[in-house]
N, C-alpha and C positions, 0 to 999 in steps of 0.2 A: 116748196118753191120759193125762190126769192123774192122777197117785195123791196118797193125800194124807199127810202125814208131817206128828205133833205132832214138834217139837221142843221143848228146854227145859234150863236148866240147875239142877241140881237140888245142893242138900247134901247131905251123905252119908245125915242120916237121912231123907232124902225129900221135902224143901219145895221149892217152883220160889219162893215169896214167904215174907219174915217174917212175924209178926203182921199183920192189918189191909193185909196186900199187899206191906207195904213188900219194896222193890226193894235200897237200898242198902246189903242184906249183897252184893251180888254185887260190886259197884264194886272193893274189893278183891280180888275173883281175873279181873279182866276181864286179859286178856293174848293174845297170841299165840296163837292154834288154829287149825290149816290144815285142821283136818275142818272147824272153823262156816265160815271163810274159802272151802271151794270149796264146801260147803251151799247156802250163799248165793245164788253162781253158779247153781245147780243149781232157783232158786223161782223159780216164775212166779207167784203168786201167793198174798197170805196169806188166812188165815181165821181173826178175831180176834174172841176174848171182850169183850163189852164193858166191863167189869171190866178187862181183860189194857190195853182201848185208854184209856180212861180212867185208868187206875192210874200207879204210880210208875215211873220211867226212871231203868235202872242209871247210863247215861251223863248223868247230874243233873252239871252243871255241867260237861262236856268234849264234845271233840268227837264230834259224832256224836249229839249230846241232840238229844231228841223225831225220831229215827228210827231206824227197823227193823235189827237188825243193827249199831247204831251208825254209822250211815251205811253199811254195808257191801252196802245194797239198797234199790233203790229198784222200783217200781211199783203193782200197783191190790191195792187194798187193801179186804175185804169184812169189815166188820165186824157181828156178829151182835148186834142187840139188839131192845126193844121201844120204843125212845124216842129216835128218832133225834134228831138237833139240828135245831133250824131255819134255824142257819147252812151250809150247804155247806160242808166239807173236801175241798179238791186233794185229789186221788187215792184218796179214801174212799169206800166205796158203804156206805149202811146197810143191812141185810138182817134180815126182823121172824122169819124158820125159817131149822131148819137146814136144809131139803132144796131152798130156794130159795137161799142161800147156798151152799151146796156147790156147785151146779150153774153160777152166777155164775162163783164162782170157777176151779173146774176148767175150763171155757170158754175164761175169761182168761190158766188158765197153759200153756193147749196140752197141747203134750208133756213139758212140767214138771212140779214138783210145786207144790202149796198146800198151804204151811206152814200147821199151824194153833199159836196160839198160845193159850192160857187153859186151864186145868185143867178148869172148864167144859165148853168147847166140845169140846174133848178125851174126855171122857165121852161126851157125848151123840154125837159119832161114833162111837165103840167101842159104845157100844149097839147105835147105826144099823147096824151092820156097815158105814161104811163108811171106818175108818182102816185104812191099808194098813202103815204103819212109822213106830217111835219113834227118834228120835235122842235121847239124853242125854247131856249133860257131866256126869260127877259130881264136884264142886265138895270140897276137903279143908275140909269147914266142917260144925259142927253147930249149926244153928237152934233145937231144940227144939219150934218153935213155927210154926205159918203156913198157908200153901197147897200140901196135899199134889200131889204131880205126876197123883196116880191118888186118888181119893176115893170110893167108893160104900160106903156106911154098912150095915152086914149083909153085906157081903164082894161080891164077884164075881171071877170068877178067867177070868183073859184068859192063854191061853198064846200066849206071844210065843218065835221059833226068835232066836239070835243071828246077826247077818249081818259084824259089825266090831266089831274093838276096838281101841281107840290110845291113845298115851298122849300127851298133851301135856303142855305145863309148869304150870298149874293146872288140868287135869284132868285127868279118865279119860272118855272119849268110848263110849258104847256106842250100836251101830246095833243096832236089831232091828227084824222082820218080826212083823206082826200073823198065827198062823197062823191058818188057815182049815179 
């Protein structure tokens, strides 16, 4: 069965996005990582912020712009929002909850997992109780400023066990399990 796993690459003081979302602090430490590279492998299917899907693309002018992973993944893609488009997107489903979204999703990845990707969406699973494990790259960069990886205003406190830790060459990769 599917579990579901936010992923995200984060700066060291904590932002997945600069101010206003922007993307292209990351563009600079984008390089070789064989954790995100068999990750990858490993999604049957995403579950994306509408924010996350509408927003900025690291890979803005190279290969692999305007897809998941940099081109490094392809398949169905369930995006959460309340305003779907009226044009159809290949391989997008728009999805108006999360518990109609999750289910969508998890479906479609089998025995995989569904990535979720947005800070957003991200919460509102950790609420649901229904995020299973975080992957983070920790990025040698400090933003200051942007889209926290974890944001609940008045605190919440999620104890997460560590499962992996690696080191690549622009980052620090940390696996952890959501415990229970």
């Amino acid at each position: 069965m599917a579990r579901l796993l936010y992923s995200a690459a984060m700066s060291l003081d904590g932002f997945i996005a600069g101010h206003g979302g922007d993307m292209s602090w990351l563009a600079d430490h984008l390089g070789p990582n064989q954790e995100v590279d068999e990750l990858a492998g490993r999604i049957g299917a995403l579950l994306v912020g509408n924010r996350t899907f509408r927003g900025d693309d690291p890979y803005e002018g190279r290969p692999g712009e305007g897809e998941a992973f940099g081109g490094g993944w392809s398949g169905p893609q369930f995006v959460l929002t309340h305003h779907a488009p009226d044009v159809p997107v290949p391989g997008v489903t728009f999805v108006g909850d999360l518990a109609g979204g999750v289910a969508a999703a998890k479906a479609a990845a089998g025995d995989r997992y569904v990535n979720v990707l947005g800070a957003d969406v991200a919460r509102q699973c950790l609420e649901a109780g229904l995020l299973d494990e975080v992957f983070v790259s920790v990025v040698p960069v400090l933003l200051g400023d942007g889209v926290r990886l974890f944001d609940h205003p008045g605190g919440t406190r999620i104890r997460l066990e560590t499962v992996a830790v690696s080191q690549a060459p622009n980052a620090t990769n940390l696996w952890l399990r959501v415990a229970r």
